[in-house]
TORTI-307498 format. One line per field, with one value per residue (C-alpha): residue number from 1; residue in one letter; x, y, z. Coordinates in pm, 1 decimal. Layout:
<sites>
num: [NUM/...]
residu: [A/...]
u: [X/...]
v: [Y/...]
w: [Z/...]
</sites>
This chain:
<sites>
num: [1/2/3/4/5/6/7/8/9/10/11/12/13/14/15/16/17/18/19/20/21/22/23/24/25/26/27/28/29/30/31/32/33/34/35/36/37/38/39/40/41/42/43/44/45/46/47/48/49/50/51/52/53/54/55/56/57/58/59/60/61/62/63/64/65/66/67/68/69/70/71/72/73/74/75/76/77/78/79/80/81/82/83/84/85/86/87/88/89/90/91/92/93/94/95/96/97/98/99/100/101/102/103/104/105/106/107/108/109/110/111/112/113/114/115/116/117/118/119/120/121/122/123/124/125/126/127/128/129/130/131/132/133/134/135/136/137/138/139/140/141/142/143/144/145/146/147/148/149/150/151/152/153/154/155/156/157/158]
residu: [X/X/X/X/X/X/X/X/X/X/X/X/X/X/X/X/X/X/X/X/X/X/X/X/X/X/X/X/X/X/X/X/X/X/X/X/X/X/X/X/X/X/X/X/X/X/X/X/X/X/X/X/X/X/X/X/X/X/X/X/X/X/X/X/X/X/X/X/X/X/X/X/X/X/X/X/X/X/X/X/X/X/X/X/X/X/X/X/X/X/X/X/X/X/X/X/X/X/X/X/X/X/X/X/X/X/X/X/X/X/X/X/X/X/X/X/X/X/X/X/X/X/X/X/X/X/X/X/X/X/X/X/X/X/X/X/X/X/X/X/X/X/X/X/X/X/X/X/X/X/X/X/X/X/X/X/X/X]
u: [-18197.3/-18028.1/-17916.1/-17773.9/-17613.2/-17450.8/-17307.6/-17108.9/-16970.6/-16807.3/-16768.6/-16553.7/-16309.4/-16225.1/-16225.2/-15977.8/-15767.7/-15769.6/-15592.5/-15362.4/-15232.7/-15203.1/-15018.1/-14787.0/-14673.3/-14633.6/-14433.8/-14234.7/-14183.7/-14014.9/-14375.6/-14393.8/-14439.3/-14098.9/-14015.4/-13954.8/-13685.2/-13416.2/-13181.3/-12954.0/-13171.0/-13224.5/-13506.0/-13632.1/-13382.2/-13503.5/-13355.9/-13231.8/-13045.9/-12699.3/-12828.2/-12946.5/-12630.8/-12361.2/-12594.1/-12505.5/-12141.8/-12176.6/-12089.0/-12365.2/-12345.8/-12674.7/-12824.9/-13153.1/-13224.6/-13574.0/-13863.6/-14064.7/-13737.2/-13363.3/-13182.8/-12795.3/-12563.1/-12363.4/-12099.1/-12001.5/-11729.9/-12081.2/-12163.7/-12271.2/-12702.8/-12924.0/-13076.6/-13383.6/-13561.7/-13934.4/-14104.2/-14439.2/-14559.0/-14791.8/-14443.4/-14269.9/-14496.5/-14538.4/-14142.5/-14204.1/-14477.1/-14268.6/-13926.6/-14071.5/-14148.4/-13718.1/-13736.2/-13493.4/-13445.6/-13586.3/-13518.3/-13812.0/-13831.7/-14049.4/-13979.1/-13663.1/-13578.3/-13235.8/-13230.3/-12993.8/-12867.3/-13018.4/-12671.3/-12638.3/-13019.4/-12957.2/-12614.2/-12794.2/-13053.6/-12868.7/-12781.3/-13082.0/-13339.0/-13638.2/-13877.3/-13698.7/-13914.9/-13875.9/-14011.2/-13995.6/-13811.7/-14031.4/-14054.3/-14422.3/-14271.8/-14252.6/-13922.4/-13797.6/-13528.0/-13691.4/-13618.1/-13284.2/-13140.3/-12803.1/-12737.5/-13044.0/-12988.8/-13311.3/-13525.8/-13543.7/-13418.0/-13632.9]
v: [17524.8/17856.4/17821.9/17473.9/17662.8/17943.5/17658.9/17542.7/17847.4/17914.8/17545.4/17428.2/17670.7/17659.6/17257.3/17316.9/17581.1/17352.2/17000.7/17256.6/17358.1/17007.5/16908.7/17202.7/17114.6/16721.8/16814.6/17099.4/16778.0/16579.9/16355.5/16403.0/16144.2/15901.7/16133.7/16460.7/16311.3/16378.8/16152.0/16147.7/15995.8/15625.6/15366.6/15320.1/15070.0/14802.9/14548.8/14503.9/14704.1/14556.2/14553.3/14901.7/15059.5/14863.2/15050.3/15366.3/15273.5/15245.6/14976.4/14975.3/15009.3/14860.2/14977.8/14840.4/14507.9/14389.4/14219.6/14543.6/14785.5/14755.7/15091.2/15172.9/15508.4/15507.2/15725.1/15839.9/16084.0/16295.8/16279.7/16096.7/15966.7/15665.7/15419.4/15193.1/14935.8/14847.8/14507.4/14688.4/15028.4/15160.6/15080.5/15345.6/15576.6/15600.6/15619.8/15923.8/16096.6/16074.2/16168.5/16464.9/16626.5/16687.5/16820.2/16694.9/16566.3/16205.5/15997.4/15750.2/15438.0/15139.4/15020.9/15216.2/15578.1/15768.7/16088.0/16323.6/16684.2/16801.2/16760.5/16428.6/16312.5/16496.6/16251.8/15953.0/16003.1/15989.5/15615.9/15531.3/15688.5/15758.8/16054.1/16372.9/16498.3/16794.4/16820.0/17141.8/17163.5/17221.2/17044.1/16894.6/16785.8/16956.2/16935.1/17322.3/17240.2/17458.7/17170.4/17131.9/16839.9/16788.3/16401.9/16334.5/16024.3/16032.5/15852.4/15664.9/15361.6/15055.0]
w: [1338.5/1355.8/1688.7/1547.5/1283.9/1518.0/1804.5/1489.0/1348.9/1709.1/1799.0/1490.7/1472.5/1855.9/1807.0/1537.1/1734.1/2050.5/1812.3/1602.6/1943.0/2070.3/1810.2/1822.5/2196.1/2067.1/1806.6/1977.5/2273.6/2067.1/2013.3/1637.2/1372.5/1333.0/1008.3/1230.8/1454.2/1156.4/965.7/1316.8/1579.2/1560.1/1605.9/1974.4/2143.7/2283.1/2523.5/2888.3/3137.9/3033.2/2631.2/2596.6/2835.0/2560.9/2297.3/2477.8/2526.5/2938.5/3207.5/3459.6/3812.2/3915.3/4225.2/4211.5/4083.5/4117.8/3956.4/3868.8/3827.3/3736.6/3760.5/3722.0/3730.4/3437.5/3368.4/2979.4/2775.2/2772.2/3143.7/3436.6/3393.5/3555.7/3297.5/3415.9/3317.5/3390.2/3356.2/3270.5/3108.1/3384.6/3641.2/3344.7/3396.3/3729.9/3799.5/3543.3/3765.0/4055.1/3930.5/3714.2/4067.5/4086.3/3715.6/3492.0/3176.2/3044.6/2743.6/2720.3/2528.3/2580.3/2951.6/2973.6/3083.1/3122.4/3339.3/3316.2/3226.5/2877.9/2726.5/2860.2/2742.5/2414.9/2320.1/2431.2/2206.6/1918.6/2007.0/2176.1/2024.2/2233.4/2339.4/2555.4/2790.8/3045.7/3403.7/3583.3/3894.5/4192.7/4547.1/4595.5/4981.7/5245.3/5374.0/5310.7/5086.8/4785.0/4571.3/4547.9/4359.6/4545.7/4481.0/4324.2/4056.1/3898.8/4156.9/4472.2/4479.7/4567.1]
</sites>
């Protein structure tokens, strides 16, 4: 029973350390509850390619149009970006996986992304709404480039 008592006295407040700190790095991501966004960053967008670009005051230029994934370059008074579109969640998040290893910036929403420079993912946001995250740069290839980015749009094309 004492042991019992002991486990918990060092348990809990580790357990308690461990979600405070979880919740810190959701909140400090941008993953926060719908009130912490502030009174300048709207409701997800939903829609298609051509629906949530208008919302973000762009004209497409689609370069991939499939079932699975539509993506476009589109070019705005606060800089150049790619917006996609993803007929299911798990296709989302595995076009995340992949681009994060370029780095970058990402505004998420539900089966959409736009990648581009902070700045760029920062304006958007306040007409799309959405989630920011950040990816690192590194290069998991091995090619010997280092990583650079010269002409990367966000992700391969399909």
């Amino acid at each position: 029973m004492v042991q019992q008592q002991e486990w918990r006295r060092v348990r809990a407040p580790r357990a308690a350390a461990a979600v405070l700190a979880g919740f810190a790095l959701l909140t400090a991501c941008g993953g926060g509850a719908d009130g912490d966004d502030g009174p300048d960053v709207p409701a997800t967008a939903k829609g298609t390619l051509e629906q949530l670009a208008s919302k973000a005051d762009c004209e497409p230029r689609v370069q991939t149009d499939a079932d699975e994934l539509r993506q476009a370059d589109c070019t705005t008074g606060d800089g150049r970006y790619v917006l996609a579109t993803f007929a299911t969640d798990r296709g989302q998040r595995e076009w995340i996986n992949e681009a994060n290893d370029y780095g970058g910036s990402y505004l998420v929403g539900r089966k959409w992304v736009a990648v581009g420079d902070p700045e760029v993912v920062a304006a958007l946001r306040g007409r799309l709404g959405g989630t920011v995250e950040t990816a690192s740069q590194h290069h998991s290839g091995t090619g010997g480039s280092g990583g650079s980015e010269g002409g990367h749009s966000g992700h391969h094309g399909s």
